[in-house]
N, C-alpha and C positions, 0 to 999 in steps of 0.2 A: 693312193694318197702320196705326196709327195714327203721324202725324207726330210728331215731335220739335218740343219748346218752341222758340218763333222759328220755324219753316218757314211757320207760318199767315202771320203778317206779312205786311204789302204788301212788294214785291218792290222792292228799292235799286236805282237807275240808275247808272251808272258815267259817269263826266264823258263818255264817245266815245259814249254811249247813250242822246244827247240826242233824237233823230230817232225810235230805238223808242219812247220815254218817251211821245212826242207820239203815237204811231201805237196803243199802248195806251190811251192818253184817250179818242181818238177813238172808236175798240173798245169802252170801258165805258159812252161819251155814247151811243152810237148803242144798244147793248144794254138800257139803262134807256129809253130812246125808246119807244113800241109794240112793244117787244122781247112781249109775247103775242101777238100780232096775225102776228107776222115779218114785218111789212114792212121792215124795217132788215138782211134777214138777207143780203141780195147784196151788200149794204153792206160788212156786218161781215166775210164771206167775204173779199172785195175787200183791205180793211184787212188780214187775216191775211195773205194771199201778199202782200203789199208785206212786213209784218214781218217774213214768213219770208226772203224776198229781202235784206232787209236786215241781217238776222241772218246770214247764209252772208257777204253780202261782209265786214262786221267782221269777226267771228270765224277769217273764214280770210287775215285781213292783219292780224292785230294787231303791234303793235310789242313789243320786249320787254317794256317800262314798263306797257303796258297787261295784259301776260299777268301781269307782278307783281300787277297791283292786280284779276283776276280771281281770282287765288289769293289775296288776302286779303279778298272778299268774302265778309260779315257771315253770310250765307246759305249758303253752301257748306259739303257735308255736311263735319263734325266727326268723329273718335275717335267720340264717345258715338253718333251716328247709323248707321256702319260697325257698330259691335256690336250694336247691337239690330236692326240689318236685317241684318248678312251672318250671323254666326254661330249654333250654337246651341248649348244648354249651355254660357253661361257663366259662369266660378268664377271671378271678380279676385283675384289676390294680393296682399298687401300688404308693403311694407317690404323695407329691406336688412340686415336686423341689424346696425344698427352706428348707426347716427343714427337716422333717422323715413322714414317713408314720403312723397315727394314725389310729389304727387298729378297733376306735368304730365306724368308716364310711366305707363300703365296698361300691368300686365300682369295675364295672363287665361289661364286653360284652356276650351279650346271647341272648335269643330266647324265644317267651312268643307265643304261636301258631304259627301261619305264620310270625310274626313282629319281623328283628331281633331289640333289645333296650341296650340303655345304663342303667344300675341301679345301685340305689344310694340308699344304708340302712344305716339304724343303728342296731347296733349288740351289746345285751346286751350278752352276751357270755350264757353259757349252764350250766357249771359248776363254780368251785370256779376258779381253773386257768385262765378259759378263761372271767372269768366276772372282774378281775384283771387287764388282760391285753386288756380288753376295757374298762377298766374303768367305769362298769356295766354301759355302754350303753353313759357315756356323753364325747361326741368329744370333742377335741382341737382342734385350730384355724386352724392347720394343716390340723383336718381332712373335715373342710370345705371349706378350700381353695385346695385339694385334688380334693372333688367333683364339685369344678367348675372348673378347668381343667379338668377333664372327661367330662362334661355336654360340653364345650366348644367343647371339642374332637369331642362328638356326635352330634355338630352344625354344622363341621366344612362337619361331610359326611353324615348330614339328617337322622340320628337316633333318633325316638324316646327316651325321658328321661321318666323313672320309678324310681321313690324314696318309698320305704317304711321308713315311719315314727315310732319311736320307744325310746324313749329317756324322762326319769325324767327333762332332762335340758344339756343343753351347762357344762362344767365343770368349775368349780367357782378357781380353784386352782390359784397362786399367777403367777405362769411360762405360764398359759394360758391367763392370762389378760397381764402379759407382752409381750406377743405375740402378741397380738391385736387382745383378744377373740371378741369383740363389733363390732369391724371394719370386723372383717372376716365373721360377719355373715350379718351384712347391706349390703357388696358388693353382697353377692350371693342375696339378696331377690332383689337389682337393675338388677342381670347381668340374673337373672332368668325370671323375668318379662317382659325381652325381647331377650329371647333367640328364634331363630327362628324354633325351632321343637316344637312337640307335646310333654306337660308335662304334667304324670300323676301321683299324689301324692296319699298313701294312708296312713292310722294311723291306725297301726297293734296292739298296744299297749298303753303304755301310748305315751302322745303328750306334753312335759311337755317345757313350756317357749319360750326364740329365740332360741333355742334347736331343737325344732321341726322347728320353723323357718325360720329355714338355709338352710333347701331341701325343704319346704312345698309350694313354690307357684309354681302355674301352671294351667295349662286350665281345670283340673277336681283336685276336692280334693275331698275324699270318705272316710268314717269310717267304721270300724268295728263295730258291735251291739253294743259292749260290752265295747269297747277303751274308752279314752276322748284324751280333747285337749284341753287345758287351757294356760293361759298366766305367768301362776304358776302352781305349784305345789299345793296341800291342803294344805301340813305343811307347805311350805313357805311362802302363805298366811297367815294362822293362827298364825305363828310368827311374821310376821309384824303386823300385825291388832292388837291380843289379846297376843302376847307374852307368846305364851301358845300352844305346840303343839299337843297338845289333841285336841285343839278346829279344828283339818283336820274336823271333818265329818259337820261342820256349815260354814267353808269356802267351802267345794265341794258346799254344796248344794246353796250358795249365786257364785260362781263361773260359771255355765252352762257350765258347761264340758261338757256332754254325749251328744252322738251321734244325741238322739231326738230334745233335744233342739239347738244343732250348727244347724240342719237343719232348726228348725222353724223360726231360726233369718238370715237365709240364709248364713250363715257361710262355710258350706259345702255344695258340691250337691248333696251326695246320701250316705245312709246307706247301708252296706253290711250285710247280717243276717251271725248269728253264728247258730251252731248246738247247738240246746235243752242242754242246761248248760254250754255255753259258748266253746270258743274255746279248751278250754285245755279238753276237755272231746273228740273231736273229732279234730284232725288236719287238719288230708284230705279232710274233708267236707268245713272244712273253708277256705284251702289253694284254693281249688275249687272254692268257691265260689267269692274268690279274682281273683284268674286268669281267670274267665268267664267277669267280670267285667271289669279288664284291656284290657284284648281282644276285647271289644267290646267297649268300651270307644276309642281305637286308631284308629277302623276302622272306628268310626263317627267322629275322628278329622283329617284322610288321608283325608275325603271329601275334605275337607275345604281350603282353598288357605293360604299361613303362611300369608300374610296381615290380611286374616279375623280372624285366630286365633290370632293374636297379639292385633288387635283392642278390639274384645270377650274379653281377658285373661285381657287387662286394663278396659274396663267398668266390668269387672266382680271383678274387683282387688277395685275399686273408688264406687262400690254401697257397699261394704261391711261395714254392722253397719246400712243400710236405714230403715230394718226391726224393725231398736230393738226404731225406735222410732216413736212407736205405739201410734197414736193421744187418740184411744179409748180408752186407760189407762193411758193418761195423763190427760185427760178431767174430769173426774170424781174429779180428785186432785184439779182441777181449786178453782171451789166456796166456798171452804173448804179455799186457800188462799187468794181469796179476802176476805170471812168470816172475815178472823184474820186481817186480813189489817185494814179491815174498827174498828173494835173492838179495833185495836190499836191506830187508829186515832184519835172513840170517847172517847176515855180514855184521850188521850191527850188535847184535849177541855174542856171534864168535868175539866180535873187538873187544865190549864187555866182559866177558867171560877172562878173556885173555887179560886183561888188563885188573882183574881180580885176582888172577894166580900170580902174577908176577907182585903185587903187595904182600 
């Protein structure tokens, strides 16, 4: 299959991927060398299991800040790339009857193995034109109320819904709140919650706000290794809290973004692996590895009778948060409060006391 516009591009370094950067030079110096001859070729060998070595220990100690700033690399497959490699037959839909069709929400009729589905992205566009005219990646009220007439559509003749998730946030502009950005994205998380087909959500990228919100509920939610998914953004935390937007990389890491931790708190059900340096180092491995996933997430919720999926999708919707509050790390905090308590108490008595003898 032919790549998508920008995948040819030299490949961006991320500031922690200073040491690969050097160790691919080296790779291309030595290749252009007597690279006919192969005498550079134990060399170059040599050079790859170092990168490769190098690649496993980053990748598997990234920090959250760093997993941020994987998920918004340039190169990491898009909406547009997910469609023309996973699906087939597909027919985009346009528009919400009611304003215009905003183009940072694509929805689509197509084909994901045997299952045809309705899908629903968000599309931060590929170049500068097209990240423009989606508004790099953040929808208007339009383009959420877009996708729930589609999602409707595909209720209406027992179509699986597929949303990929991909978005900094909902767009904040003045024409979008006057639209009734708040209101159009609370209706889809009601009318989603019980829509009677199989929905399966995944977070290809960033997940950033009620942005991701808008398409993300449904009977499975699944991450990418590498994505996050947050209630914010890092900078727009950072600027509420410290007013300071440097301070992103001590908001991610108090935020639990990444992939590990939304599982450990039961947030999502299943991480998806990326290929050895994340997604943008390999597309097709990743896109694979998403549409293996889909594919076999629908045929386990076709079992299922829509009663039982609907019943699932709300106790699965009502436990979220049961995780995050962990007796055995609250407990420890305990005696430490009474400590102070009672400290506060006898202070208050001695003051009393004292304040008795001196009348």
């Amino acid at each position: 299959m032919k790549s998508r516009q920008g995948t040819s591009q030299p490949l961006q370094y991320l500031p922690f991927e200073e040491e690969v950067a050097r160790i691919d030079q080296l790779i291309a110096q030595q290749g252009n060398e007597d690279s006919l001859h192969g005498k550079n070729a134990s060399k170059i060998r040599q050079l790859q299991v170092r990168q490769t070595e190098l690649l496993q220990k980053i990748y598997s100690n990234l920090s959250p800040w760093q997993t941020v700033q994987v998920a918004r690399h340039p190169r990491r497959p898009i909406l547009n790339d997910y469609l023309s490699l996973m699906f087939k037959d597909v027919h985009p839909l346009h528009g919400d009857r009611c304003f215009g069709d905003d183009k940072a929400i694509t929805t689509a009729l197509g084909q994901i193995g045997r299952h045809k589905v309705m899908i629903v992205g968000q599309n931060k566009g590929r170049d500068i034109k097209e990240k423009i005219a989606c508004n790099f990646g953040c929808p208007n009220p339009e383009g959420y109320r877009k996708a729930l007439l589609k999602m409707k559509f595909a209720e209406k003749f027992g179509l699986p819904i597929v949303t990929l998730i991909d978005t900094p946030g909902a767009y904040p502009g003045i024409g979008a709140e006057e639209r009734g950005q708040a209101q159009a994205i609370a209706v889809n998380l009601m009318e989603m919650s019980r829509l009677r087909v199989p929905i399966v959500c995944i977070v290809i990228g960033e997940g950033g706000s009620g942005g991701a919100l808008g398409i993300g509920v449904g009977d499975r939610l699944a991450m990418l290794e590498f994505a996050y998914y947050s209630v914010i953004s890092p900078e727009g935390c950072a600027a509420i809290l410290w007013h300071d937007g440097t301070q992103a990389p001590r908001a991610a890491d108090a935020l639990k973004l990444t992939a590990k931790e939304l599982m450990q708190l039961g947030v999502i059900d299943a991480v998806i692996p990326e290929p050895l340096g994340g997604a943008h180092r390999n597309q097709h491995d990743t896109i694979y590895n998403v549409e293996q996933y889909i594919v076999r997430t629908l045929h386990q919720l076709k079992r299922k009778s829509i009663d039982e999926l609907l019943e699932a999708r709300y106790r699965k919707l009502r436990s979220i948060g049961e995780k995050c509050l962990n007796l055995a790390e609250i407990q420890p905090q305990i005696p430490e409060r009474l400590s102070a308590k009672v400290q506060i108490e006898k202070a208050v008595q001695e003051a009393a006391e004292a304040k008795i003898e001196v009348q």
